[in-house]
Every structure is written in C-alpha cells, then in structure tokens.
Backbone as numpy.savetxt, mean C-alpha at the origin, in Angstrom:
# Nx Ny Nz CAx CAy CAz Cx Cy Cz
8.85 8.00 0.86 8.32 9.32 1.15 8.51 9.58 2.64
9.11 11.00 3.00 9.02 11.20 4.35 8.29 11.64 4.92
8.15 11.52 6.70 6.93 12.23 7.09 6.65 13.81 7.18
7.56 14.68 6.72 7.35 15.36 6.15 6.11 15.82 5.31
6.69 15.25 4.02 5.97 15.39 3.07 4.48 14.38 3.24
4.68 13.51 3.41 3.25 13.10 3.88 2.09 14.20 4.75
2.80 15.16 5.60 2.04 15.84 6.41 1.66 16.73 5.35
2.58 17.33 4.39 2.06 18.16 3.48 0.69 18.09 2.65
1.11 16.20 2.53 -0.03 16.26 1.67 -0.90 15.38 2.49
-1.43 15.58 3.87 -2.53 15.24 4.58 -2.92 17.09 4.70
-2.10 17.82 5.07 -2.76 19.25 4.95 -3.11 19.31 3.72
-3.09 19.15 2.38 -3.55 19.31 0.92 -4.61 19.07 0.73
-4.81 17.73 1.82 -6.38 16.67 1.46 -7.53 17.80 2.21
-7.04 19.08 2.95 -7.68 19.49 3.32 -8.52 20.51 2.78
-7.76 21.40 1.85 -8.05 22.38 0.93 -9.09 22.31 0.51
-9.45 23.79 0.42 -11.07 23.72 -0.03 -11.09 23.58 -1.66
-10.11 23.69 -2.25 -10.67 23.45 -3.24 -10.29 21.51 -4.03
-11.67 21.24 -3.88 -11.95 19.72 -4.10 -10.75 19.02 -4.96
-10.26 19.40 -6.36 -9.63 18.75 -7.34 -7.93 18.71 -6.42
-7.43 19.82 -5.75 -6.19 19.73 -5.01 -6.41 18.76 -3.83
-7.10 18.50 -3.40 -7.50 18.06 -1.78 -7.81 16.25 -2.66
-8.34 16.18 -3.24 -8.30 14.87 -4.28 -7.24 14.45 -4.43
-6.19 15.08 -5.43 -5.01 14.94 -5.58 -3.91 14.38 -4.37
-4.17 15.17 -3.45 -3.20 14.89 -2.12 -3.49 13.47 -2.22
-5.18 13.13 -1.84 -5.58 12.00 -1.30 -4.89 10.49 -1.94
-5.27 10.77 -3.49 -4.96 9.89 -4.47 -3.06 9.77 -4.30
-1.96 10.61 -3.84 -1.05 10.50 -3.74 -0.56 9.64 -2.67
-1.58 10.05 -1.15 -1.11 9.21 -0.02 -1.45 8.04 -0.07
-2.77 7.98 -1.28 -3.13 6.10 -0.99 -2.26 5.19 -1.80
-1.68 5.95 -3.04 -0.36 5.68 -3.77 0.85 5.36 -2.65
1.57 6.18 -1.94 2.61 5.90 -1.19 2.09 4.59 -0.09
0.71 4.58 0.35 0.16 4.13 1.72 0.01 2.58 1.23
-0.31 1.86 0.03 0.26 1.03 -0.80 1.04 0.54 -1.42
2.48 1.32 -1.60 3.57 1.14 -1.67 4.08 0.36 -0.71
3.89 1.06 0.60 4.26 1.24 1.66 3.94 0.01 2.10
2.60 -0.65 1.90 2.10 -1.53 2.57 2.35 -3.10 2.20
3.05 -3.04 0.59 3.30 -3.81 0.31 4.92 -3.95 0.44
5.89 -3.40 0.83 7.50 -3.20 1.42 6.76 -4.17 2.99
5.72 -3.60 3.68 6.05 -4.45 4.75 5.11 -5.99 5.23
4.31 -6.08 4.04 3.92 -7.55 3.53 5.12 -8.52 3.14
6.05 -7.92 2.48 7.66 -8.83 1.85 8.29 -8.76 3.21
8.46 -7.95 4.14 9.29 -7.99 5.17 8.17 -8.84 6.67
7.58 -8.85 6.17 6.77 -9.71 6.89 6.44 -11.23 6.66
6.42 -10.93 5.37 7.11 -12.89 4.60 8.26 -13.20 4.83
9.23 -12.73 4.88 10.38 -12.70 4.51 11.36 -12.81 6.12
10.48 -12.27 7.18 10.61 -13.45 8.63 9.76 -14.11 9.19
9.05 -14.58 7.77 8.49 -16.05 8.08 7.21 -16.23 8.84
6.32 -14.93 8.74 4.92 -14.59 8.77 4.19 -15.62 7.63
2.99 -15.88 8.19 1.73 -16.52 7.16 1.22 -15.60 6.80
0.59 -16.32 5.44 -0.52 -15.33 5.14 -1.72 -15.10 5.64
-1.81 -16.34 6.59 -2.82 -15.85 7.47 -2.90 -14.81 8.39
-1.59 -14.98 9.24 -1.22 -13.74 10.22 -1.33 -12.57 9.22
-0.63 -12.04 8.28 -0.64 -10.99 7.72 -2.18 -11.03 6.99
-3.16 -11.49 6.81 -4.22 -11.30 6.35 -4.96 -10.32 7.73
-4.78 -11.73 8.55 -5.46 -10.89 10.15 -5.31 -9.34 10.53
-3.50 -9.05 9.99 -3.68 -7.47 10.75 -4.57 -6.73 9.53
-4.35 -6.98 8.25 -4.60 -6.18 7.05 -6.55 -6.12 7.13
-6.60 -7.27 8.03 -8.48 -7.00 8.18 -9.05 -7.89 6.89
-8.07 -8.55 5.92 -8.83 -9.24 4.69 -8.66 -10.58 4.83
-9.20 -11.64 4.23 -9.22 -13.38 3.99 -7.15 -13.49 3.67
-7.16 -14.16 3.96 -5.46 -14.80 3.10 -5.45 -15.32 1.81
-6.76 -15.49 1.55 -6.49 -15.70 -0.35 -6.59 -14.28 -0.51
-7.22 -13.38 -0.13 -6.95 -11.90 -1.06 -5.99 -11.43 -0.84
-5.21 -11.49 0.32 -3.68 -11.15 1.06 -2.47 -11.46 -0.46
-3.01 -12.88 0.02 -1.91 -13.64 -0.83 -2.28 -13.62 -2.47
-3.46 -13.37 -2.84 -3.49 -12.78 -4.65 -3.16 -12.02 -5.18
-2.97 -10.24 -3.75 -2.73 -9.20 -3.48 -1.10 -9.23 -3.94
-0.14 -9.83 -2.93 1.09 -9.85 -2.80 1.40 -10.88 -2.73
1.01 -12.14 -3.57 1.91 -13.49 -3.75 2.79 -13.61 -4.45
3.50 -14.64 -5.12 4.50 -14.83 -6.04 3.67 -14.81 -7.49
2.47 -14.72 -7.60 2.41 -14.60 -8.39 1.93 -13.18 -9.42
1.18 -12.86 -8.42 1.23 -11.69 -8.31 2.61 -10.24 -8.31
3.58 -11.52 -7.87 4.99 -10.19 -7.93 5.37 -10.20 -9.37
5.50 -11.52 -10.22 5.36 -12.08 -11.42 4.79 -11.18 -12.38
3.56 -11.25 -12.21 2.44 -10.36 -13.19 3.04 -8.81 -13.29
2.96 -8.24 -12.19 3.34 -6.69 -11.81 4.70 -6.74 -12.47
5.65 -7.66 -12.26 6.74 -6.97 -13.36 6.87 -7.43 -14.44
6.44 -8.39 -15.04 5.69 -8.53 -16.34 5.47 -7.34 -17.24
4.24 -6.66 -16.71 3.62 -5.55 -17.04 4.50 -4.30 -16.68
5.33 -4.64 -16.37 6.87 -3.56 -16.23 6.47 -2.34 -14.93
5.28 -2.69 -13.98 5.33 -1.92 -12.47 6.36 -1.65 -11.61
C-alpha cells in the first residue's frame, strides 16, 4: 500500500460518521501488520534476534517469535493466509 493511500485512509479514520472512520481504522491496522511482519523476515533474515526485534516491537521474544516464527509461518499457510 502506498503512502498515498494510507493518508486517505488516516483522513477516513477521521469522519464523523463512526462505521466509515472504523473501517479506515480496521484497514490500516490490516496493512500496519502486514507491513510489520515483511520487516520482522527482513530483520531475521540479516541476522537480527528475536530478542533485538522483540525490544523495538515493545513485546517478550517468545511472543515476537510465536508471532512470526517458523512455526507460526507453517500454521498461517497451512490455513491457506
């Protein structure tokens, strides 16, 4: 998603009417999780811990790593995500 459209739908979250302004919200935390997990793999992937990447994310490294481990990548396409 570009920043563009992200701005669109941070102006959306603004709207007075509640169910559109919801919607936006529920979309950016969709992309903002996407997003967050592309740079958890690129952050493994030059050889970051899960500790370091727990530290910036603000959570323990077992929830980091239950979050976005191998096994966890496993499960998610399993279930065809």
């Amino acid at each position: 998603m570009d920043v563009g459209r992200l701005q669109e739908l941070a102006d959306a979250s603004e709207n007075a009417n509640a169910l559109i302004a919801l919607d936006a919200v529920m979309r950016m935390r969709r992309e903002f999780e996407r997003r967050e997990a592309v740079l958890v793999r690129r952050a493994r992937n030059a050889g970051e811990s899960w500790a370091a990447i727990a530290s910036v994310l603000g959570v323990s490294k077992q929830a980091v790593h239950q979050k976005y481990g191998r096994g966890a990548r496993l499960e998610r396409k399993r279930r065809g995500e």
